[in-house]
N, C-alpha and C positions, 0 to 999 in steps of 0.2 A: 303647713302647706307653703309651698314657697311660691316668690310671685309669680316667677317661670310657668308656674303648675295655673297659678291664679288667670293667667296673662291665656293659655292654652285652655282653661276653662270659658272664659270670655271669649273667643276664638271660634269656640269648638259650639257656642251658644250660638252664634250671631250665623256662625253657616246655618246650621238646623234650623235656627227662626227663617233665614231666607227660602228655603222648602215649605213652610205652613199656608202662605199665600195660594203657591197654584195647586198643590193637593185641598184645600179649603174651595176655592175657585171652582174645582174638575169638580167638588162633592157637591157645591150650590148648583152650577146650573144642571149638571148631569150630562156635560161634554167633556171629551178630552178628542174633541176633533183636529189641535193645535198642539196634541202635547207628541213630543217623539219616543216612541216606543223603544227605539235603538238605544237613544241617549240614557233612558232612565234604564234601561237593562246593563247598557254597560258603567253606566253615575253606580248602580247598585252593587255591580262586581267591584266596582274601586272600592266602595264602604266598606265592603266584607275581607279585603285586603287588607287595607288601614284599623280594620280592628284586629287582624292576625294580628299586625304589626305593633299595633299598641299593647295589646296581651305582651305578647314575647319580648319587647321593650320594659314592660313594667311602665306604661305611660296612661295613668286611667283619664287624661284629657281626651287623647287620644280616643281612645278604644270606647269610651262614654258616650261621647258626641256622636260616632258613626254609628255605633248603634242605633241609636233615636236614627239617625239620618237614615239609615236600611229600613226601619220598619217605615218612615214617612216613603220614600224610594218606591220600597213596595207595594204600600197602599197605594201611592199613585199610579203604579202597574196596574194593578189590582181593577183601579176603576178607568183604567184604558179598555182591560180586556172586555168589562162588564158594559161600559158604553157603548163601545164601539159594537159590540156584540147585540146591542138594543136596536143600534142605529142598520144593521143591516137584515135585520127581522122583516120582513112584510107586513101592513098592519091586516 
C-alpha cells in the first residue's frame, strides 16, 4: 500500500468518524428536531457518487470510506423519518 492510499485511508476515517457523533446524538435522545432532512439526502447522493467514482477509479480509499459514510447518512435518514414521525403522533 502506498502512502498515498495510506494518507486517503486516514482521510477517508476522519470524515466517517466525523458523522458517529450526531447519528449517536439523534439515537440517544430520540430527536432529530435539528438535523436537516435535505442536507443528509443530498450528503447521501454525493456518497453513492463518490463510491461510483472510486469503484471505476480503482480507488478503494475512496469507495471504502463512503460506503460506511452512506450507511451512517442513512441511518441518520432513517431516524429523522422515525422521530419525526413519533413526534407528530397525538398521544
Amino acid at each position: 500500500m502506498s502512502s498515498v492510499e495510506i494518507l486517503g485511508f486516514i482521510a477517508g476515517a476522519l470524515t466517517t468518524c466525523a458523522f458517529v457523533p450526531q447519528v449517536y446524538k439523534t439515537y440517544k435522545t430520540k430527536s432529530a428536531k435539528d438535523v436537516s432532512m435535505p442536507m443528509f439526502v443530498i450528503f447521501a447522493c454525493g456518497t453513492i457518487s463518490w463510491v461510483i467514482y472510486g469503484i471505476m477509479s480503482a480507488k478503494p480509499p475512496i469507495y471504502v470510506s463512503n460506503v460506511i459514510i452512506f450507511i451512517l447518512a442513512a441511518f441518520q435518514i432513517a431516524l429523522k423519518i422515525k422521530y419525526d414521525a413519533k413526534k407528530e403522533k397525538p398521544v
